[in-house]
C-alpha positions, 0 to 999 in steps of 0.5 A: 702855850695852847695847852695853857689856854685850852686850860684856862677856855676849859676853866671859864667854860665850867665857871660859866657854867657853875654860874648859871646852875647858880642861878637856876636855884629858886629858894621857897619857904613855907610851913607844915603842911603847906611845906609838906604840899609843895614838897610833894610836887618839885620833883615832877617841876624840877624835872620839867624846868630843869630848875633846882628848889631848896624848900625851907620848912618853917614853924607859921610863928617862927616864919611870920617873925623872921621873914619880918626881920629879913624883909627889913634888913634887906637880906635873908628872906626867901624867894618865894615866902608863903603868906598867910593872908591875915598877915599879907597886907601889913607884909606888903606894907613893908616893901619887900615884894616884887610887883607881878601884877603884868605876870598874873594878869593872865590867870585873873579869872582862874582864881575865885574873885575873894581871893586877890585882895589879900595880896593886892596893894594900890592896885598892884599884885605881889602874889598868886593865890593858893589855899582856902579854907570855906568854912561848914559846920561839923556835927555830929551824927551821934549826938543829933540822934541822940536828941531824937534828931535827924543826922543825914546832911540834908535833913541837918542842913535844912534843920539849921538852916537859920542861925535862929534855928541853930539857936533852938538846936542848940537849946534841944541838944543840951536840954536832952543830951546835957551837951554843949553846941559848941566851943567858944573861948571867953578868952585867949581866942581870935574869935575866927568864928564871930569873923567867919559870922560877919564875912557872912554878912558882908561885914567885918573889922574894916570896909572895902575902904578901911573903915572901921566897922567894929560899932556897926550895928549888925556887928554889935549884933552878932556879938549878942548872939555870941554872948547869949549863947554863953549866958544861956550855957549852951556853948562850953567855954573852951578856945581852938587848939587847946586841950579843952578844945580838942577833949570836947571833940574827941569825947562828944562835949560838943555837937558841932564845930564852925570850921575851915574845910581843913578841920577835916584832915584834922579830925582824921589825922589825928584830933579823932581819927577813930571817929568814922562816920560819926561826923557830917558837914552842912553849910553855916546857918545863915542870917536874914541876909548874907551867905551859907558860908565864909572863909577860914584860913588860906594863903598864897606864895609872893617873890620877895624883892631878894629873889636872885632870878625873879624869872624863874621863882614865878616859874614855880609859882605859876606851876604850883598854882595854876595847874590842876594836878599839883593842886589836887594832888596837894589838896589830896594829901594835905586838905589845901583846899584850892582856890583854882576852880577849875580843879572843882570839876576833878573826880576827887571832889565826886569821892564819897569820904568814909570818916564822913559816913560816906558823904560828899564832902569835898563837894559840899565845900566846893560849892560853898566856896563859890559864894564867899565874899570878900573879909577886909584886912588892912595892915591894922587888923591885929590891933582891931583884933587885939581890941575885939578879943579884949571886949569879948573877955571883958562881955564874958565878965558882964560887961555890957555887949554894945558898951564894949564894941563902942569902945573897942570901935573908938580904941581902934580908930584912935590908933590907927587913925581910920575912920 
């Protein structure tokens, strides 16, 4: 008899302690090179916590649709999901998201200030921010040269420092050159660049109130500019992440590139990764008011409401994201540019980048990202979206800019029902 109980107490020892090993599993879904990021830094956070993580790698498409599907059927979502922040609001919008608000209040100040609105809703947070993308623009050394132009950073910056400059630059490089300023796809293309020009302005799609903006008149502005660079042939018709974008880059099609600072480990990885020191990185042109800068991509991690220990998924949240060495050593190996500003002041940022002719990159990034502002979302911002690509396709026909915009403002506000 007491061996039969010292049997069954052994028993409920192991079953107790199966338990809580059970539970001292947090499960993360992120994709590509945000999941390769994180993959690098659980061992040392494993080792740390004694917390195991099942990291799930997910194409950004496939993730964006199946964590939907989960989120409303209650079950098969992550802990902890990464979410790029375009997305985030109308994510929230479905419920499925432990409120952390108390949990990160501690770490408010260690983030840059833009970086929150994404992931709050009716003054409650449901996220930690991570990445960024300040956005630059890419030139080519080679190819200012070849227009009797400087190419040193600093003689570049000053020399664009106007998007009226820009404009002139453009026309000089073409008519010497025959080289397009630029790539911007007449159709088929999200238009982050014309995004990117009017955060600049501290405009955008909505208002910090969710109002419609789409017929402001600074908006229908910028697309004039857009469309005059089409009209006077200085930008090649050619959208982001295709053939024709990537061929302009790597053959010299186009002297510049608006871009996130993520373009970088593009470029060297594999877009052209034999182009050393032809490339340089200057700050946007600017307009008669706003910044040099905006922002171009990023994203932060969220504990879904399915989360099995709440606890412990914020545990590994706070240590991929509030800690400096894992957000460098991710920014290192990845290009997540962090949002953690105290990760500025790192040697890293000091390292001259040969692909870049020896220029201080990363510095000039880190700079510009202190000056972005904020870019309203709203959960409505694919159908806004939707309406702005199709105007543009419809201007690139000879539709007129300012008729379109009015139009694609209306379409806007009558779905969605904002003002």
């Amino acid at each position: 008899m007491r061996k039969m109980t010292f049997i069954i107490a052994v028993l409920l020892v192991l079953s107790l302690n199966f338990t809580v090993m059970a539970q001292e599993v947090v499960t993360v879904e992120a994709w590509s090179i945000a999941a390769d990021g994180l993959a690098e830094i659980i061992p040392a956070f494993e080792e740390e916590t004694g917390i195991k993580v099942e990291l799930k790698k997910t194409e950004n498409a496939t993730m964006k649709q199946n964590l939907l599907l989960s989120l409303n059927a209650g079950t098969g979502a992550a802990d902890v999901v990464l979410m790029e922040d375009f997305w985030a609001p109308r994510f929230l919008d479905t419920g499925g998201f432990v409120d952390i608000t108390d949990r990160v209040e501690e770490h408010y100040g260690k983030f840059l200030e833009f970086k929150w609105d994404p992931i709050e809703m009716n003054g409650k947070y449901y996220g930690m921010p991570w990445d960024i993308g300040p956005v630059g623009l890419f030139y080519r050394r080679d190819l200012f040269e070849k227009a009797g132009l400087e190419s040193e950073p600093e003689a570049v910056a000053e020399m664009l420092s106007t998007w009226e400059k820009y404009y002139e630059v453009a026309e000089k490089i073409k008519s010497e050159t025959g080289t397009y300023m630029l790539a911007y796809g007449k159709s088929n293309y999200d238009n982050r660049m014309f995004q990117n020009m009017l955060q600049q302005q501290n405009l955008g799609y909505f208002d910090e109130n969710g109002d419609v903006l789409i017929d402001h008149p600074q908006v229908i502005e910028t697309a004039k500019y857009i469309n005059q660079l089409w009209e006077d042939d200085l930008a090649l018709d050619a959208a982001e992440w295709t053939t024709g974008w990537y061929a302009a880059i790597e053959t010299g099609e186009i002297a510049t590139v608006v871009s996130g600072s993520w373009l970088g480990g593009f470029l060297k990885g594999w877009i052209a990764p034999e182009h050393d020191g032809v490339w340089g990185v200057v700050p946007l042109p600017a307009w008669e008011e706003g910044v040099r800068t905006a922002n171009n991509g990023g994203s932060s991690l969220y504990i879904t409401n399915q989360a099995e220990n709440v606890d412990n998924a914020f545990k590994f949240i706070e240590y991929a994201l509030t800690r400096n060495e894992p957000q460098l050593a991710m920014y290192e190996s990845q290009d997540l540019f962090p949002s953690l500003t105290s990760t500025y002041e790192a040697d890293l940022f000091e390292k001259p980048d040969p692909y870049f002719g020896g220029q201080k990159q990363r510095q000039t990034f880190a700079e510009l990202a202190e000056d972005i502002t904020p870019f309203y979302f709203t959960t409505d911002f694919d159908e806004a979206a939707t309406y702005v690509s199709n105007a543009f396709e419809e201007i690139a026909l000879g539709a007129e800019v300012e008729e379109e915009f009015k139009d694609a403002a209306e379409k806007t506000r009558r779905e969605t029902g904002r003002d």
